[in-house]
C-alpha positions as CSV (number, residue, x, y, z in Angstrom):
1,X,0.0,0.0,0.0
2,X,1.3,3.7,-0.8
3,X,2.1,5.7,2.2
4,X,1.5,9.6,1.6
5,X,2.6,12.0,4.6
6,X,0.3,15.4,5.1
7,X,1.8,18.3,6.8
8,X,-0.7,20.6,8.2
9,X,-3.6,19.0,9.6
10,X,-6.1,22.3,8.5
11,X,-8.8,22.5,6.2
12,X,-6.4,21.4,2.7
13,X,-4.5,18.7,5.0
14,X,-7.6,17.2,6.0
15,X,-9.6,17.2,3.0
16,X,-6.3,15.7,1.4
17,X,-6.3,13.0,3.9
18,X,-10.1,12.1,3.0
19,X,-9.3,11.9,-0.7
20,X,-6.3,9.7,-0.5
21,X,-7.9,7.4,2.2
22,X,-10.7,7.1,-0.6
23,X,-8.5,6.2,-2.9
24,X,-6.7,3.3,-0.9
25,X,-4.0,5.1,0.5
26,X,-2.1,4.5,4.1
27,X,-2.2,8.2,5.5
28,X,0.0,9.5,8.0
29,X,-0.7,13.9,9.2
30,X,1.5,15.7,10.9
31,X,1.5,18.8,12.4
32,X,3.3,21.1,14.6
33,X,0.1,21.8,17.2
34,X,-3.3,19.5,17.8
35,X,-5.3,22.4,16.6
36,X,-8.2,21.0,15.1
37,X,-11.9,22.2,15.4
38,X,-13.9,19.6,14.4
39,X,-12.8,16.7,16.8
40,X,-15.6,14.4,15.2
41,X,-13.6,14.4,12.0
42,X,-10.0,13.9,13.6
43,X,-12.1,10.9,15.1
44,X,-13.2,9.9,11.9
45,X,-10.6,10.1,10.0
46,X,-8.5,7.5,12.7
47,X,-11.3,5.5,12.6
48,X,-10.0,4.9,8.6
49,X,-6.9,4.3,9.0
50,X,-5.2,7.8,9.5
51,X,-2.5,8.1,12.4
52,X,-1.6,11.8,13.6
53,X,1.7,13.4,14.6
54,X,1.4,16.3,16.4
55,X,4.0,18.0,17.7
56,X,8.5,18.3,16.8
57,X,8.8,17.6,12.8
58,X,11.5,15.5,11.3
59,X,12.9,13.6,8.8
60,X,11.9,10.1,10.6
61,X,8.6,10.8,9.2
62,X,9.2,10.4,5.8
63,X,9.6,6.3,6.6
64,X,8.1,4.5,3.7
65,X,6.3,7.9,2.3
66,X,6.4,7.8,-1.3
67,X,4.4,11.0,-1.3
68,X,4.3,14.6,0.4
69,X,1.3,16.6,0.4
70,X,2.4,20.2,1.9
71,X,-0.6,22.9,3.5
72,X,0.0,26.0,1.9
73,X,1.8,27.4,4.9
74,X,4.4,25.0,4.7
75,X,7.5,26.4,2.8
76,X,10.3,24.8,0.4
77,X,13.0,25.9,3.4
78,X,11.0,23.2,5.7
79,X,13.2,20.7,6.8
80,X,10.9,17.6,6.0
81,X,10.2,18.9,2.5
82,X,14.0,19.7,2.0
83,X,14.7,15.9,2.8
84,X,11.5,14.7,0.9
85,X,12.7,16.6,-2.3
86,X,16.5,14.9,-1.7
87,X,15.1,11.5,-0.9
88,X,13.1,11.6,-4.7
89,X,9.7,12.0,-2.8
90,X,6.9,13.6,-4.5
91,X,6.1,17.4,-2.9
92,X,2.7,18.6,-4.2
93,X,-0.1,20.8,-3.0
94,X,-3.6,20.1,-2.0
95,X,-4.8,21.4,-5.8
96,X,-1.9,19.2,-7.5
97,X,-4.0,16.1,-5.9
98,X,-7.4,17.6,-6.6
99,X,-6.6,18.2,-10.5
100,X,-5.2,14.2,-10.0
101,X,-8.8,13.2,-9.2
102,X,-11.1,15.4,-10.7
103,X,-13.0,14.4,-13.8
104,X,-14.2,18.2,-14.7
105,X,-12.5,21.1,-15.9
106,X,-10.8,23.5,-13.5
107,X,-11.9,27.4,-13.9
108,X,-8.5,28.3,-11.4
109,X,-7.8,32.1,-10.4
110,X,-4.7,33.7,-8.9
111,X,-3.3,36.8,-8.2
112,X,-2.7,38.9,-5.0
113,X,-6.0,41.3,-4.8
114,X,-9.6,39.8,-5.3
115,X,-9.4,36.2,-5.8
116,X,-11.8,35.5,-3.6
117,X,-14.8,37.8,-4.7
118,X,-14.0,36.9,-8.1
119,X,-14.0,33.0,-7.5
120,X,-17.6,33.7,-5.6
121,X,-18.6,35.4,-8.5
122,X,-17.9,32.7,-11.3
123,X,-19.3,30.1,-9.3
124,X,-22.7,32.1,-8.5
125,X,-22.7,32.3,-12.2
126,X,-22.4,28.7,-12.8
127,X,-25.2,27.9,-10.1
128,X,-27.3,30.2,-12.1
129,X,-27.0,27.8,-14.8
130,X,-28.0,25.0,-13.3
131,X,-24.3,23.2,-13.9
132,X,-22.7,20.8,-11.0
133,X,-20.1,23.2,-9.9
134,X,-17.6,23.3,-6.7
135,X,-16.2,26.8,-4.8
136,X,-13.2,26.0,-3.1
137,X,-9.7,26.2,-3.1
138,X,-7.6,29.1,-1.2
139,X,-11.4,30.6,0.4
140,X,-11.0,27.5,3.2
141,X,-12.7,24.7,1.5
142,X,-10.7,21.7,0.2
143,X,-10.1,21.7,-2.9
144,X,-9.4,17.8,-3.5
145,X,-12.3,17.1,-1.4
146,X,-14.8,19.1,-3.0
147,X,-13.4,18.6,-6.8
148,X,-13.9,14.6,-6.4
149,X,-17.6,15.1,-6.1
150,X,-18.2,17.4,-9.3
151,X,-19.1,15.2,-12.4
152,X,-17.5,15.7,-15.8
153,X,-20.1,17.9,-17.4
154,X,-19.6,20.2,-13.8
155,X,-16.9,23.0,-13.5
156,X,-14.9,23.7,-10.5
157,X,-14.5,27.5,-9.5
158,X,-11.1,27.4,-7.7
159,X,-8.8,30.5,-5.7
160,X,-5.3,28.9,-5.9
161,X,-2.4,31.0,-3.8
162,X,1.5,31.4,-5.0
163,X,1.8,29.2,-2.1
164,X,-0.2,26.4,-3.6
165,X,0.9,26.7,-7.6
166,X,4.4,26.5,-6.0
167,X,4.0,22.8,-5.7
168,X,2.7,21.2,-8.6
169,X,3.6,18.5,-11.4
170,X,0.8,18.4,-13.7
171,X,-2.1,20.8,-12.8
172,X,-3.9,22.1,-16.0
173,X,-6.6,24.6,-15.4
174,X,-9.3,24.7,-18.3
175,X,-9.4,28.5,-18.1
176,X,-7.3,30.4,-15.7
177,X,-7.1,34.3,-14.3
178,X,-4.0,36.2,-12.6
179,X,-5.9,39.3,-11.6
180,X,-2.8,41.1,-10.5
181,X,0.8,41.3,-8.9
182,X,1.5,43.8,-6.1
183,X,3.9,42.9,-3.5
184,X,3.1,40.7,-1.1
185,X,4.0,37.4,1.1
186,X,7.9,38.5,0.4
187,X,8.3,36.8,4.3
188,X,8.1,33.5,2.0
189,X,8.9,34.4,-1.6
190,X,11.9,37.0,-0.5
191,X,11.9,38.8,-3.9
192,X,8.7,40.5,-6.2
193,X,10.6,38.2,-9.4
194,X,10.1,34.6,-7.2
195,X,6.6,35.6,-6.2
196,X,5.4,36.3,-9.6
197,X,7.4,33.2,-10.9
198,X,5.6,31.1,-8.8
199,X,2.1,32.3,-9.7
200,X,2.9,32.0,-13.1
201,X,2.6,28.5,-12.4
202,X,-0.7,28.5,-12.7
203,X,-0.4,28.0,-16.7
204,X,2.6,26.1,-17.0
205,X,0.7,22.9,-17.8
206,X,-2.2,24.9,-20.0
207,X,-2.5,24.2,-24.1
208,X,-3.6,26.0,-27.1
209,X,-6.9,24.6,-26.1
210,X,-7.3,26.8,-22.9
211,X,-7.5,29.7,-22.1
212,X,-5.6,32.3,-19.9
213,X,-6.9,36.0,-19.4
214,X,-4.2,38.4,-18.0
215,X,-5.2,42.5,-16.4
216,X,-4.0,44.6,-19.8
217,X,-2.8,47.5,-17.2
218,X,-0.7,45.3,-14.6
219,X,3.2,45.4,-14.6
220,X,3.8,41.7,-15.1
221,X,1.5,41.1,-17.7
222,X,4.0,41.4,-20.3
223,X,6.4,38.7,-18.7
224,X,3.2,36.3,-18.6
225,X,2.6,37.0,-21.8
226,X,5.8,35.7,-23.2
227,X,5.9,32.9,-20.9
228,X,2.6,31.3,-22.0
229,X,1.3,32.9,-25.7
230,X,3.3,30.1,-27.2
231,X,1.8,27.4,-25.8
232,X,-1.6,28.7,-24.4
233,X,-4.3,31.1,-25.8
234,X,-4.2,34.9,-24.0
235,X,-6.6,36.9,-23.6
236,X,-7.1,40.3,-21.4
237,X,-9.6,42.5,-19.3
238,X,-9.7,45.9,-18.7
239,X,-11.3,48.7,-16.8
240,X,-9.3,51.5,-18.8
241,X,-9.7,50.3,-22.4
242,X,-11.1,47.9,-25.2
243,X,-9.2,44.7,-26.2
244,X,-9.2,42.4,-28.8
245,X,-10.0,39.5,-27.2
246,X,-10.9,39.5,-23.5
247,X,-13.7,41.8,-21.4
248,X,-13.7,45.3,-21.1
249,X,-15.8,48.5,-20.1
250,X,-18.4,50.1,-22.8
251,X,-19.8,53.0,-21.6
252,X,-20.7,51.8,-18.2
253,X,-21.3,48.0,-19.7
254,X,-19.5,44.8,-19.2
255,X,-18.3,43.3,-22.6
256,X,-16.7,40.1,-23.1
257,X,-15.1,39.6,-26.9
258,X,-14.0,36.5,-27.6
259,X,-13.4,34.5,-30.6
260,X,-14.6,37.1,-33.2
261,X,-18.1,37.8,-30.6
262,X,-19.2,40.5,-28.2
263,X,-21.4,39.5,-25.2
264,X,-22.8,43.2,-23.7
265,X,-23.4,41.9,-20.0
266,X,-25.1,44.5,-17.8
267,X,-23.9,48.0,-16.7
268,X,-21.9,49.1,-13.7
269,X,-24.5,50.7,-12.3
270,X,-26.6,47.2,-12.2
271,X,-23.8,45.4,-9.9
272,X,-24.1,45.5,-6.2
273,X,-20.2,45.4,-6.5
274,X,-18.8,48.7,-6.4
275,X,-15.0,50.5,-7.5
276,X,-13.0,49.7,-10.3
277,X,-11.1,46.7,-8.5
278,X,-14.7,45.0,-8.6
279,X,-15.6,46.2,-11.9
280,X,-12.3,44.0,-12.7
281,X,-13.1,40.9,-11.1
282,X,-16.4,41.2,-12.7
283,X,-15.1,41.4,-15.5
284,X,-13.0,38.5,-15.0
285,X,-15.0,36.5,-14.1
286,X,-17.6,37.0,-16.7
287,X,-15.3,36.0,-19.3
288,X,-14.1,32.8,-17.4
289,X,-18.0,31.8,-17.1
290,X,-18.1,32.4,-21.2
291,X,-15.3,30.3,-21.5
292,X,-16.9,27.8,-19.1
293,X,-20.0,27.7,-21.4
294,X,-22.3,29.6,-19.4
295,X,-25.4,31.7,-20.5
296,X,-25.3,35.3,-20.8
297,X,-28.4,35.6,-18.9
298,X,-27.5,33.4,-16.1
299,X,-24.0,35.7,-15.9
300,X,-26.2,38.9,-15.9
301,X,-28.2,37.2,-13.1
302,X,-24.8,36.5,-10.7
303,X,-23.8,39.8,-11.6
304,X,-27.0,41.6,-10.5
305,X,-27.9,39.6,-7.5
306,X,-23.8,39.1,-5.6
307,X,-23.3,40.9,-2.5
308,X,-19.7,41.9,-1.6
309,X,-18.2,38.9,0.6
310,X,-17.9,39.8,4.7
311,X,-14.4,41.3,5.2
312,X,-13.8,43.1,2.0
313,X,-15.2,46.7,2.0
314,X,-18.4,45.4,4.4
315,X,-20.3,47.6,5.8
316,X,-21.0,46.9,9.4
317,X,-23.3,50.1,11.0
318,X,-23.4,53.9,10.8
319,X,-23.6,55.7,14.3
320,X,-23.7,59.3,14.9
321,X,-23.1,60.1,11.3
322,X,-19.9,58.0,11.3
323,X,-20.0,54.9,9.3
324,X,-17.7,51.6,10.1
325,X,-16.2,49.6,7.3
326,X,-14.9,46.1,7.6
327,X,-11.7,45.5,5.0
328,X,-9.9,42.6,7.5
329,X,-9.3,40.9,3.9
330,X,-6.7,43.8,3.3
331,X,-3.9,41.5,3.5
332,X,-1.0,43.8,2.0
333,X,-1.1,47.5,1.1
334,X,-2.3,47.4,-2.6
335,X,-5.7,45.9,-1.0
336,X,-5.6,48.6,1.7
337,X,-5.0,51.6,-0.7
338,X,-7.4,50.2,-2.7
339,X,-10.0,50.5,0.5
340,X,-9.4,53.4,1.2
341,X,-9.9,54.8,-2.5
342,X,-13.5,53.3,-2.2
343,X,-14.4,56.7,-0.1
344,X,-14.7,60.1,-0.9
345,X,-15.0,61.0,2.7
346,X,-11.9,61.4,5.5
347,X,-11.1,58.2,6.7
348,X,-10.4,56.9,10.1
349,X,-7.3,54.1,9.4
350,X,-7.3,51.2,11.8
351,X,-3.9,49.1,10.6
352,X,-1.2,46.9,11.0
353,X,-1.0,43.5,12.3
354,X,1.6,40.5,11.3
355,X,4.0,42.3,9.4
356,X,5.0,40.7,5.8
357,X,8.2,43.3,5.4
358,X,5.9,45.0,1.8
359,X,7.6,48.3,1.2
360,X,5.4,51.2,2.8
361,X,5.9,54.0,0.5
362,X,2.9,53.7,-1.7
363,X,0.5,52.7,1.4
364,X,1.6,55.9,3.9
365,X,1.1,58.2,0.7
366,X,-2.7,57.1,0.4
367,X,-2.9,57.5,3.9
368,X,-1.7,60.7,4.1
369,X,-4.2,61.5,1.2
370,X,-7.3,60.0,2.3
371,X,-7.0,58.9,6.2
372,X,-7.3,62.2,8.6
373,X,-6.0,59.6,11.8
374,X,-4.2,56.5,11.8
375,X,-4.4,54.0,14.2
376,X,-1.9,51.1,14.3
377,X,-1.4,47.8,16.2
378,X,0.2,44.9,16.3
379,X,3.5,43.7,15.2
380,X,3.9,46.1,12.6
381,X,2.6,49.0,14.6
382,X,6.4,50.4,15.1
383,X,7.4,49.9,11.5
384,X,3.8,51.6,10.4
385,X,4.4,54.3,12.6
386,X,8.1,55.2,11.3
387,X,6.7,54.8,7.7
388,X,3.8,57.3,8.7
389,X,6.1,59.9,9.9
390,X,8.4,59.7,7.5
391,X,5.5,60.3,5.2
392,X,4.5,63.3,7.1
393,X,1.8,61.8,9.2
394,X,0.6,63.3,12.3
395,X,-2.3,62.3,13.3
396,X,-1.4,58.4,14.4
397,X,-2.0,56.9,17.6
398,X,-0.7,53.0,18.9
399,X,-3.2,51.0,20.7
400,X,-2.8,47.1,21.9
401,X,-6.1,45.7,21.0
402,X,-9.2,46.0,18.6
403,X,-10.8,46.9,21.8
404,X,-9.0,50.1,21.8
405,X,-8.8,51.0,18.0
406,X,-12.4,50.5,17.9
407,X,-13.1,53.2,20.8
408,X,-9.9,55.8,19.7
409,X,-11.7,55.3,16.0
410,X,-15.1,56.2,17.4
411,X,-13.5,59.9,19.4
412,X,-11.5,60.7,16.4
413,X,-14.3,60.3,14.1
414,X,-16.2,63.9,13.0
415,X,-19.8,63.1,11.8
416,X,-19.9,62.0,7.9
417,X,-16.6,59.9,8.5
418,X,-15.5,56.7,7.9
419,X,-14.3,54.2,10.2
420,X,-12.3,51.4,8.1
421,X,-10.4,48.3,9.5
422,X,-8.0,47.8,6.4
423,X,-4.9,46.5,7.8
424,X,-2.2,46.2,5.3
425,X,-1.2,42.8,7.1
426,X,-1.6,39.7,7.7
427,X,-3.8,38.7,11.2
428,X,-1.5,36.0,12.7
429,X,-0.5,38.1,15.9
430,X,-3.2,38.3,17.2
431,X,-5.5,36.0,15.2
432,X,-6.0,32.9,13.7
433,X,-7.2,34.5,10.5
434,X,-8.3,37.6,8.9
435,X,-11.8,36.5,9.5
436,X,-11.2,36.1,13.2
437,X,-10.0,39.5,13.1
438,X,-12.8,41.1,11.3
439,X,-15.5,39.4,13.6
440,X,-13.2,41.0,16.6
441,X,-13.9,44.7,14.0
442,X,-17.6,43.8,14.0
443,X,-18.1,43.0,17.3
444,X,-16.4,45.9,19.2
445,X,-18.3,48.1,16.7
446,X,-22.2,46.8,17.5
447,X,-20.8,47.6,21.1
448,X,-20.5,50.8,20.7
449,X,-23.1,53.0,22.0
């Protein structure tokens, strides 16, 4: 019997473990920390044969493994995964094993801003069709686990990270998306050229039978292009302009051109999505669901009825005039500046959190533009706060909990301000996630009186 090893017993490790037990594998997971929620599932999984390791990782757990499937968290630098790849073992990701037992076509999107609205969006516009589909992928849901259930006439809508394309053999989306490439995750990448190396991954494996669409006004389109127009159809979209094939704005309407044809979609104004960023990923999305054989009135129908997602520009309540904006999915500072373009009112900046080392520049000068205070905490408060004066920022306080930002936010704020949690970092110093974190926003805020 084959013996795989999992590292990282989260929501890809255990969905991986599910899949390859199903498919007559001897499973072994490891991770650092016993931190699973559903106990009923670590049970269940024992109860088929898996045995857990929690706790000091080493290379005595590679015994008999003939394959390594990694959690996106893991890095190359990992000891285990540095003996695995010496030792001849196979290293793939949770969506390398999903594409190995899927029987439909993979709709995959990438990119460091608005994967996750976008990959929402398809997939609403596939259930309006009436297709089999899946959602899942880098939104937490397992990939593998979700993609063996889809029939072959079904379509999967998956979000795939740098951190999972990094570790694949012979993934081959259908259609594929990289929205964008600002900087972000250099703590694991290191440089701007490995991180957009590694999602360039993404259509390694594609043919001149897929499709990829690229954003006609990003940096690194051009290097993506010459990687994959030889062996791949490109396409584009674009907010600023029309282009041959792709989607693109028409006086205020979504267009998708493609193979000689124009689909007009619905206008801007129509969407429940608002800003340019979303105006991208709809139109990203749109042509993906083309591509995917979708209807153009079940596409107008997603379009019309998707809400934004919680923790992405959400609205959370207005009091005394002063309205308070969840943006906990604001990751890195492109998504930040981005938030706080969304408003044409002085903003109220809550920030900072696990620090990823992204260059600050860019982020302090939107915040000396649009924020009239700036409140930081976490790790990165002291870097944030050196960045902000050296941009000229005066108005900044530190605080040491979302307790305290929340109630420094509400004294600072004038009526007809906004109040928006957009960190500009990741949550894992004082969270377990970015959701976690926003809940924390949202709660402190309905307390407020």
């Amino acid at each position: 019997m084959n013996k795989a090893l999992i590292m990282g017993a989260g929501v890809s490790g255990l969905g991986a473990a599910h899949v390859l037990l199903r498919h007559g594998w001897q499973v072994a997971i490891t991770d650092l920390k016993d931190t699973i929620r559903g106990r009923m599932e670590k049970t269940g999984l024992e109860q088929l044969g898996a045995v857990f390791y929690f706790g000091p990782q080493n290379e005595s757990l590679l015994e008999n493994v003939t394959l390594l499937v990694i959690s996106p968290v893991i890095p190359r630098e990992n000891p285990v995964v540095s003996a695995a790849l010496k030792r001849g073992i196979s290293v793939i990701s949770e969506v390398e094993l999903a594409y190995r037992v899927t029987k439909a076509p993979i709709a995959a999107i990438t990119g460091t801003n608005g994967k996750t609205t976008t990959t929402a969006l398809l997939a609403a516009m596939i259930e309006c069709s009436g297709k089999p589909f899946a959602l899942a992928g880098n939104l937490g849901i397992s990939l593998s686990r979700e993609a063996e259930l889809v029939p072959e006439n079904g379509i999967i809508a998956a979000e795939v990270s740098s951190f999972q394309v990094e570790f694949i053999e012979r993934f081959h989306p259908r259609v594929a998306a990289i929205l964008n490439i600002t900087p972000d995750h250099l703590e694991r990448h290191h440089t701007m050229e490995a991180y957009a190396a590694a999602k360039a991954r993404i259509f390694e494996n594609m043919d001149m039978q897929d499709d990829l669409l690229l954003n006609a006004e990003d940096s690194y389109t051009p290097l993506f292009m010459k990687k994959a127009q030889s062996h791949t159809r490109v396409s584009f979209f674009s907010t600023a302009r029309e282009v041959e094939s792709g989607a693109f704005l028409r006086n205020g309407y979504l267009v998708v051109r493609t193979g000689g044809q124009e689909t007009t979609l619905c206008k801007t104004t129509d969407l429940q999505l608002k800003g340019d960023q979303n105006y991208q990923n709809a139109l990203a999305a749109s042509f993906m669901a083309i591509k995917c054989g979708i209807a153009r009135e079940s596409i107008i129908q997603a379009l019309k009825q998707f809400h934004p997602l919680a923790n992405r520009i959400e609205s959370v309540r207005t009091l005394h005039g002063v309205s308070y904006y969840n943006d906990s999915k604001a990751t890195n500072t492109d998504a930040a500046i981005k938030g706080m373009q969304s408003f044409d009112r002085p903003v109220i900046l809550i920030a900072g959190g696990y620090d990823k080392g992204i260059p600050l520049d860019l982020f302090m000068n939107a915040a000396k533009k649009h924020a009239r205070h700036l409140i930081l905490l976490g790790a990165a408060a002291e870097r944030f706060k050196k960045a902000a004066l050296e941009a000229g920022i005066s108005s900044i306080q530190m605080v040491g909990s979302m307790h305290d930002a929340v109630l420094s936010a509400q004294k600072a704020a004038h009526e007809g301000d906004i109040v928006l949690l957009s960190p500009a970092c990741s949550s894992f110093d004082m969270y377990n996630d970015m959701e976690e974190r926003g809940m924390d926003f949202k709660k402190e805020v309905n307390h407020l009186s």
